[in-house]
TORPA-4810 file (N, C-alpha, C, O; in nm, 3 decimals):
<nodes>
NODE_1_0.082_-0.118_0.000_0.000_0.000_0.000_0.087_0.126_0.000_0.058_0.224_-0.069_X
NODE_2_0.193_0.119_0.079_0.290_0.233_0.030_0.322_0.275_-0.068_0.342_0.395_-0.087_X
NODE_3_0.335_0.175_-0.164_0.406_0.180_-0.297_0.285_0.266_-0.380_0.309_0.340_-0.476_X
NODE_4_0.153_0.242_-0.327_0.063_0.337_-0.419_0.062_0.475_-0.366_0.045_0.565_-0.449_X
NODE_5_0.078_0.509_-0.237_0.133_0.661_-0.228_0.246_0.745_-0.309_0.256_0.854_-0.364_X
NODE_6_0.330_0.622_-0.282_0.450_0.690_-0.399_0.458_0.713_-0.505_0.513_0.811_-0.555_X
NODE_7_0.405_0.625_-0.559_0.353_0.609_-0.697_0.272_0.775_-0.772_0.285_0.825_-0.884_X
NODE_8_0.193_0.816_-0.658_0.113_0.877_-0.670_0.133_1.064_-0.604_0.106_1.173_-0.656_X
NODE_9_0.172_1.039_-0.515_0.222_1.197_-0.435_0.329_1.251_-0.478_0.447_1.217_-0.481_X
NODE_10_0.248_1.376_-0.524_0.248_1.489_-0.532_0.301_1.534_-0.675_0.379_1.622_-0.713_X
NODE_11_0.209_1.414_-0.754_0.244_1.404_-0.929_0.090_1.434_-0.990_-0.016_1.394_-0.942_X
NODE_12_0.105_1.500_-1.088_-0.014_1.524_-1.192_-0.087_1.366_-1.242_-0.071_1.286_-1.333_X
NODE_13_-0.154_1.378_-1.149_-0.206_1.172_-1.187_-0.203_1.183_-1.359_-0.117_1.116_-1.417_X
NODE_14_-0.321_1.287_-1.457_-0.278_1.261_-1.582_-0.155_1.274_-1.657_-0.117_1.190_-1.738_X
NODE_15_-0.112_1.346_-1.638_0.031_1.354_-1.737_0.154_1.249_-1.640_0.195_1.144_-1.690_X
NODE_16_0.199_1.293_-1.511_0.286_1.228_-1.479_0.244_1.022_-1.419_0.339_0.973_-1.357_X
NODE_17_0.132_0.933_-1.435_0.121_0.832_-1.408_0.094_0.790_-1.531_0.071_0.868_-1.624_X
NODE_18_0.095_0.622_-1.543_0.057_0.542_-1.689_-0.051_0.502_-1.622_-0.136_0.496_-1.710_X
NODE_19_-0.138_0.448_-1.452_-0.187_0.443_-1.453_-0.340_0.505_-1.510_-0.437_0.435_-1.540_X
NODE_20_-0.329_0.671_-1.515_-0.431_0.719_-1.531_-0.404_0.808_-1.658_-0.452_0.921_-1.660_X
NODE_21_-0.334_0.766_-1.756_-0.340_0.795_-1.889_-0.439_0.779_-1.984_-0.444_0.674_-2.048_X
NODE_22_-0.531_0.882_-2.008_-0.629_0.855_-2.104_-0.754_0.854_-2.019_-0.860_0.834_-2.079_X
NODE_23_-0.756_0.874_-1.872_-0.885_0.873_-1.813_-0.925_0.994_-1.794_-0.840_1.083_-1.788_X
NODE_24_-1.023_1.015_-1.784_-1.129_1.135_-1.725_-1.058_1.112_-1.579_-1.036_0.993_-1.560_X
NODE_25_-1.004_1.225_-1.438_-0.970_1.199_-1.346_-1.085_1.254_-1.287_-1.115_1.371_-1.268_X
NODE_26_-1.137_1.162_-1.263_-1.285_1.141_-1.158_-1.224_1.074_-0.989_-1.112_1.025_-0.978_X
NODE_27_-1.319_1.085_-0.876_-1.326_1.036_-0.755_-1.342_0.881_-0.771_-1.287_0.799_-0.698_X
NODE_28_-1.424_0.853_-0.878_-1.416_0.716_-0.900_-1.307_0.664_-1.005_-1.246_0.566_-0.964_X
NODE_29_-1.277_0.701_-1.104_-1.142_0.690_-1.176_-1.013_0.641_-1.063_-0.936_0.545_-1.066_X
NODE_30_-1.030_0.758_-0.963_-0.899_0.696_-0.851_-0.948_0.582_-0.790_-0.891_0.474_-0.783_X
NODE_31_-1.034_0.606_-0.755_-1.082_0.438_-0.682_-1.049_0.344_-0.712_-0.977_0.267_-0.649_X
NODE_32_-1.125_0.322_-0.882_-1.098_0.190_-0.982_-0.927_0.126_-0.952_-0.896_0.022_-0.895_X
NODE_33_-0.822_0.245_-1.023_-0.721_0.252_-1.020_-0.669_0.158_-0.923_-0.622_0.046_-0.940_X
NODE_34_-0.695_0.258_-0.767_-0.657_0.211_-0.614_-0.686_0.025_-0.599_-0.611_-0.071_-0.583_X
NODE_35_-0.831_0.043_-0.614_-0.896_-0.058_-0.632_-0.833_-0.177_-0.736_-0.835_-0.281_-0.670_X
NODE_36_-0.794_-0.197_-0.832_-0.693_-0.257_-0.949_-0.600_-0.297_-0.907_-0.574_-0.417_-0.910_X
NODE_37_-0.510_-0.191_-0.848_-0.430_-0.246_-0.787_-0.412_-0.291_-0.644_-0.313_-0.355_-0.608_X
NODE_38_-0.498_-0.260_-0.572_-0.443_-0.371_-0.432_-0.549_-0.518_-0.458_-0.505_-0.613_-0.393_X
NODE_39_-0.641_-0.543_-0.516_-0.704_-0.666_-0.535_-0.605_-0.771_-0.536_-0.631_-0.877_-0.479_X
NODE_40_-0.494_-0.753_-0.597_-0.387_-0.892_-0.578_-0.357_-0.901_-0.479_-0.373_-1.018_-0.444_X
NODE_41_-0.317_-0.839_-0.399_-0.237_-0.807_-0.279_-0.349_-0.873_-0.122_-0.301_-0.929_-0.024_X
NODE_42_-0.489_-0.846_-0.144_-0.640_-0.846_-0.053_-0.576_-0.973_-0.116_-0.467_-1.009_-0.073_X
NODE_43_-0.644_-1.051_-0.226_-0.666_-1.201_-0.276_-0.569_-1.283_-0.204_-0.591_-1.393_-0.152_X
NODE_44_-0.415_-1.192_-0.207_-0.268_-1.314_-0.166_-0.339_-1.336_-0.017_-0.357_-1.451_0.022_X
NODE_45_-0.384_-1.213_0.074_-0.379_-1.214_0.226_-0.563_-1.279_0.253_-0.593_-1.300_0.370_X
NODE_46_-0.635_-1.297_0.182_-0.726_-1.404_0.194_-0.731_-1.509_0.218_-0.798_-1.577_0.296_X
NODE_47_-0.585_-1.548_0.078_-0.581_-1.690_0.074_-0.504_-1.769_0.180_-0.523_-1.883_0.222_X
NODE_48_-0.418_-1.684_0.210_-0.303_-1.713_0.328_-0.361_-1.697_0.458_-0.299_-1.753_0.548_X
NODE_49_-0.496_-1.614_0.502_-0.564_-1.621_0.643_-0.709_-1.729_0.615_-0.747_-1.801_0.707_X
NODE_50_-0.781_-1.729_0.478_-0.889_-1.853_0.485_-0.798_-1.973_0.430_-0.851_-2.072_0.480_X
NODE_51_-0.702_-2.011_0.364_-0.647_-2.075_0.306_-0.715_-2.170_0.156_-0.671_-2.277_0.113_X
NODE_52_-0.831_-2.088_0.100_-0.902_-2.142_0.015_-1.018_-2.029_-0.018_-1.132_-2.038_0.028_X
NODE_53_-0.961_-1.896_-0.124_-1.034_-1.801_-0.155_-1.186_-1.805_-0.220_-1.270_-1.720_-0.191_X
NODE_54_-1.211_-1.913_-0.311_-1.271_-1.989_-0.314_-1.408_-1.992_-0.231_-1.521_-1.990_-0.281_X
NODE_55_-1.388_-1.996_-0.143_-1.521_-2.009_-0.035_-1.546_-1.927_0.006_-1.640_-1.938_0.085_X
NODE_56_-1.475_-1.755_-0.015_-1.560_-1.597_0.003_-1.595_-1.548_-0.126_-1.640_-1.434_-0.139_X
NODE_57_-1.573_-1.643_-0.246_-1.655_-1.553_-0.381_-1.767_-1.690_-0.412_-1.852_-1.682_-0.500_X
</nodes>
């Protein structure tokens, strides 16, 4: 989750990120984004505390 602060502070999300190249920068635009990228990260720490992700979708 750090790595998306950095990624992100105190840069022109359109011009200076590839994430948000070509988007309309909306409240939900950042979300999606935010959202995009930590879903791997939620999924790894699901699977490793239920041990079978599987059985929360």
């Amino acid at each position: 989750m750090q790595a998306i602060g950095e990624n992100f502070d105190h840069k022109h999300l359109n011009l200076d990120t590839e994430e948000f190249e070509g988007l309309n920068l909306t409240s939900e635009s950042v979300v999606k984004v935010v959202y995009d990228m930590l879903t791997p990260i939620f999924l790894i720490y699901i699977e490793m505390v239920c041990g079978n992700r599987k059985r929360l979708f």
